[in-house]
DRENDO-1510 file (C-alpha; in Angstrom, 1 decimal, always signed):
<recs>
REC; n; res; u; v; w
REC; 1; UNK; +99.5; +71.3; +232.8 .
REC; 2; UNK; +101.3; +69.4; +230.2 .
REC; 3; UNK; +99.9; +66.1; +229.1 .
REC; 4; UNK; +100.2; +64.0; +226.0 .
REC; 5; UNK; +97.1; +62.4; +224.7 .
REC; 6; UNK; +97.9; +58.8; +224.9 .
REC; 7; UNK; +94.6; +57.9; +223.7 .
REC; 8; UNK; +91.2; +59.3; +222.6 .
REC; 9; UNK; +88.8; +56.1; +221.5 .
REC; 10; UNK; +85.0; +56.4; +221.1 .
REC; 11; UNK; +84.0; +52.9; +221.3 .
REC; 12; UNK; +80.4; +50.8; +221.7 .
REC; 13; UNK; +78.4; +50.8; +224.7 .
REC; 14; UNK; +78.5; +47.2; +224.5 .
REC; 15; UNK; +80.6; +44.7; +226.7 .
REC; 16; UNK; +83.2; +43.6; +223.6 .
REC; 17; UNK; +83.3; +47.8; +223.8 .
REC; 18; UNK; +84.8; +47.6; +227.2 .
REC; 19; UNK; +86.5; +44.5; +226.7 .
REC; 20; UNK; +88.2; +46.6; +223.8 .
REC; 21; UNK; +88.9; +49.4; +226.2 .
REC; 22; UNK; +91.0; +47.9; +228.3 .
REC; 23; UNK; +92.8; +46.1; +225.3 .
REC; 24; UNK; +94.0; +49.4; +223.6 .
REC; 25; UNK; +94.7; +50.9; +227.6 .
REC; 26; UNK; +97.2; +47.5; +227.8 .
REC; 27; UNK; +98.7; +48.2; +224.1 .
REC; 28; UNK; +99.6; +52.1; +224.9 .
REC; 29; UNK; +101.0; +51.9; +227.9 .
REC; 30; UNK; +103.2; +48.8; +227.5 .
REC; 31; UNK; +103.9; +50.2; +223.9 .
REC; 32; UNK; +105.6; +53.1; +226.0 .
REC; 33; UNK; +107.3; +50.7; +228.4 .
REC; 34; UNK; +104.8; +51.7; +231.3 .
REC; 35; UNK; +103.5; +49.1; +233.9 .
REC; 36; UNK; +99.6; +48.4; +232.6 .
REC; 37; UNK; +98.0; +46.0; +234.9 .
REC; 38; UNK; +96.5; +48.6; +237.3 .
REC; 39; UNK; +95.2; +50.7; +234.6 .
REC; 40; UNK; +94.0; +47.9; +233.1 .
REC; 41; UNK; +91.6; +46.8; +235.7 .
REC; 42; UNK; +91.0; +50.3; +236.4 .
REC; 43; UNK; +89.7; +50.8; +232.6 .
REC; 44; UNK; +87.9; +47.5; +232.7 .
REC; 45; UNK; +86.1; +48.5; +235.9 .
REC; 46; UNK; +85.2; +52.2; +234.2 .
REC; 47; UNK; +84.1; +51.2; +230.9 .
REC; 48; UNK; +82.0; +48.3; +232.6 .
REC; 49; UNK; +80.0; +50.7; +234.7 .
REC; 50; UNK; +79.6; +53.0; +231.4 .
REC; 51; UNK; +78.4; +50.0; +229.5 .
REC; 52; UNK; +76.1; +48.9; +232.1 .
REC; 53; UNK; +74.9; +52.0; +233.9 .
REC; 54; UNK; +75.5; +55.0; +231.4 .
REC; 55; UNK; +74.4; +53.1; +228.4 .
REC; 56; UNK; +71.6; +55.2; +225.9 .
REC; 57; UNK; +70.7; +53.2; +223.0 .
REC; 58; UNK; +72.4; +53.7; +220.1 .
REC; 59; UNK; +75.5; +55.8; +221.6 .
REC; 60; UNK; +79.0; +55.2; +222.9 .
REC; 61; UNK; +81.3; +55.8; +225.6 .
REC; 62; UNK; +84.2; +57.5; +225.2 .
REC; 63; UNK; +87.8; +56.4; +226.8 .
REC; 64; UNK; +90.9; +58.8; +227.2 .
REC; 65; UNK; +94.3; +58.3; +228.7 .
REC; 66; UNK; +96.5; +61.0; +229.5 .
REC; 67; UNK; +99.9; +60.9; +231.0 .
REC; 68; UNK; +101.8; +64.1; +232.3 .
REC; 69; UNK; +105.1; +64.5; +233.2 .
REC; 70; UNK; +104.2; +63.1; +237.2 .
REC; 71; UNK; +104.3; +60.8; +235.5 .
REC; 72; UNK; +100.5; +60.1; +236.0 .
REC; 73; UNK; +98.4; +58.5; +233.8 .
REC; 74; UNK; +94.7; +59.9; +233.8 .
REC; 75; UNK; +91.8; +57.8; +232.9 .
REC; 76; UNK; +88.4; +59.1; +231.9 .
REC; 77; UNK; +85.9; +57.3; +230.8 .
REC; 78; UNK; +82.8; +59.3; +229.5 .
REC; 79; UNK; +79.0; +58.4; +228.7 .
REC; 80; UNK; +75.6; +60.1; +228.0 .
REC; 81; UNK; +74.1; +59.3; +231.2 .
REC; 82; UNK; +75.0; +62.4; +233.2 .
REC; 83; UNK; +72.2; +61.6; +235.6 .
REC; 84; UNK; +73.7; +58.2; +236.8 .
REC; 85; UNK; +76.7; +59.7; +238.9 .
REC; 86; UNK; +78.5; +57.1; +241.4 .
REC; 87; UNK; +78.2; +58.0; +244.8 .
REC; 88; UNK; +81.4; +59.9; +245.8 .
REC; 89; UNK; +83.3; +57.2; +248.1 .
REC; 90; UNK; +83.5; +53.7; +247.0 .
REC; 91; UNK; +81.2; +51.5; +249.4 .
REC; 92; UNK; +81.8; +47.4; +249.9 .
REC; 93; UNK; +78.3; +46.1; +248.7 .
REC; 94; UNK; +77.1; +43.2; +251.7 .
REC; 95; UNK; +79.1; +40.3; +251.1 .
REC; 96; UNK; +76.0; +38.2; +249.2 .
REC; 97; UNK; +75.7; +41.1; +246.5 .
REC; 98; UNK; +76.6; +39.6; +243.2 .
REC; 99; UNK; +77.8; +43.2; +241.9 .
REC; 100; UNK; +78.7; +46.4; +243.4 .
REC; 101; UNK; +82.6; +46.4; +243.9 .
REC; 102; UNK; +84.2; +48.0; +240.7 .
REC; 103; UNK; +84.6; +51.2; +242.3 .
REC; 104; UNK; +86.0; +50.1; +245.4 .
REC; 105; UNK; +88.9; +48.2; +243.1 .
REC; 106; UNK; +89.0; +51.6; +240.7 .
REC; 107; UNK; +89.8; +53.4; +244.4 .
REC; 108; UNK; +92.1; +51.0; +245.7 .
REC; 109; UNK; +93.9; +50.5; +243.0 .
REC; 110; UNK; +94.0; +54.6; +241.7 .
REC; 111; UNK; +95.4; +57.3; +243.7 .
REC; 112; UNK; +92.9; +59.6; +243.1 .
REC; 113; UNK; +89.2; +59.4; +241.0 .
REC; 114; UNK; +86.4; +61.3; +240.3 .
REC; 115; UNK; +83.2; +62.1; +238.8 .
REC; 116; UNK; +82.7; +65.4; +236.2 .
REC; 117; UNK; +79.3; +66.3; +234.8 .
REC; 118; UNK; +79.2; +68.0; +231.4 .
REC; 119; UNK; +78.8; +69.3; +228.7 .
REC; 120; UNK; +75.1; +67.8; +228.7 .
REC; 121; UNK; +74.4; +65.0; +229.0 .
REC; 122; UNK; +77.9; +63.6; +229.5 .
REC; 123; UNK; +79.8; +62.6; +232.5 .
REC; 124; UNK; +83.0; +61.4; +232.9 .
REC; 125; UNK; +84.2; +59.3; +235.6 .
REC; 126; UNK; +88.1; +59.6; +236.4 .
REC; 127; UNK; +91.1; +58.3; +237.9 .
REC; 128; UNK; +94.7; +58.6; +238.2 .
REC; 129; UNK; +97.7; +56.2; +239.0 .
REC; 130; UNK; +101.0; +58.1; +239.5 .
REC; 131; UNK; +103.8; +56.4; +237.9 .
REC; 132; UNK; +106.7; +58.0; +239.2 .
REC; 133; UNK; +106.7; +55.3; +242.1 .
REC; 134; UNK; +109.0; +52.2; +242.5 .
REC; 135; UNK; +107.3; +49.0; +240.6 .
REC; 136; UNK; +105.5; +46.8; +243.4 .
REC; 137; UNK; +106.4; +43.3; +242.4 .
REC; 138; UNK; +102.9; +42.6; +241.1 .
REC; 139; UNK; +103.2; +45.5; +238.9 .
REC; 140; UNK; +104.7; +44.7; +235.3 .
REC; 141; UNK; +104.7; +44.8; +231.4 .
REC; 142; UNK; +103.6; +40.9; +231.3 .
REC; 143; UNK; +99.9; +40.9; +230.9 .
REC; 144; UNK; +98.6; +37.4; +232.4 .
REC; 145; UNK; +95.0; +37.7; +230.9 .
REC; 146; UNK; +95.5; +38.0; +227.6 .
REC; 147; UNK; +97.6; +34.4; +227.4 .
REC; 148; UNK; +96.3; +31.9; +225.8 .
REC; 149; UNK; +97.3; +27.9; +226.8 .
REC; 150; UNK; +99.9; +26.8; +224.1 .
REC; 151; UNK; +99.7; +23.0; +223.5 .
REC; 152; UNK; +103.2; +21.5; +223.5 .
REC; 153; UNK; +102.1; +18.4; +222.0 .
REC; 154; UNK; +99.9; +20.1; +218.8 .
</recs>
């Protein structure tokens, strides 16, 4: 398979870790003219779960992109906690959970994702958006989020 290694980051388990995450997914892909806002919010989601339930003191998660000549773009996001796998189909938490719906975004927004164990004691949780698609017309190079409110009369 022929992919080019967009990017390889070992980052903090920490939430300015995933925040970072899905800053550096944003730059590459619209740095390459790709749409971002999907991936975005699928990294976000990904590196949130490592943070929060594959976090060991004192080590990172890792966050790759790949993106193959689909063109798909491939997201893993690895930590040490091999033993905390998701379950393998995104489940709607009851509607008075205050938590419990990242992977059901990371599914509905990526055509395919995953779980892979190893080498010990990593585990990499994965998905893919295929890029080879028409643009839906809330899918663009204009990230909303990161805007801050300019004062016109400063």
């Amino acid at each position: 398979m022929n992919q080019e290694i967009s990017l390889d980051a070992t980052l903090p388990a920490t939430p300015r870790g995933a925040r970072l995450a899905r800053a550096l997914t944003v730059h590459q892909l619209a740095e390459r003219g790709l749409p971002f806002i999907e991936a975005a919010q699928v990294v976000a989601e990904l590196a949130a779960n490592a943070v929060t339930h594959g976090r060991v003191q004192g080590r990172s998660f890792r966050l790759r992109l790949y993106i193959n000549h689909g063109p798909t773009l491939r997201i893993e996001v690895s930590d040490t906690r091999a033993e905390a796998v998701p379950p393998p189909e995104a489940q709607l938490p009851s509607p008075q959970a205050e938590s419990g719906r990242g992977l059901v975004l990371v599914s509905s927004l990526s055509d395919r994702w995953g779980t892979d164990r190893g080498p010990a004691p990593l585990k990499t949780v994965w998905a893919e958006l295929d890029l080879g698609g028409p643009l839906s017309p809330d899918r663009g190079f204009h990230d909303p989020v990161d805007h801050s409110p300019v004062r016109l009369d400063a």
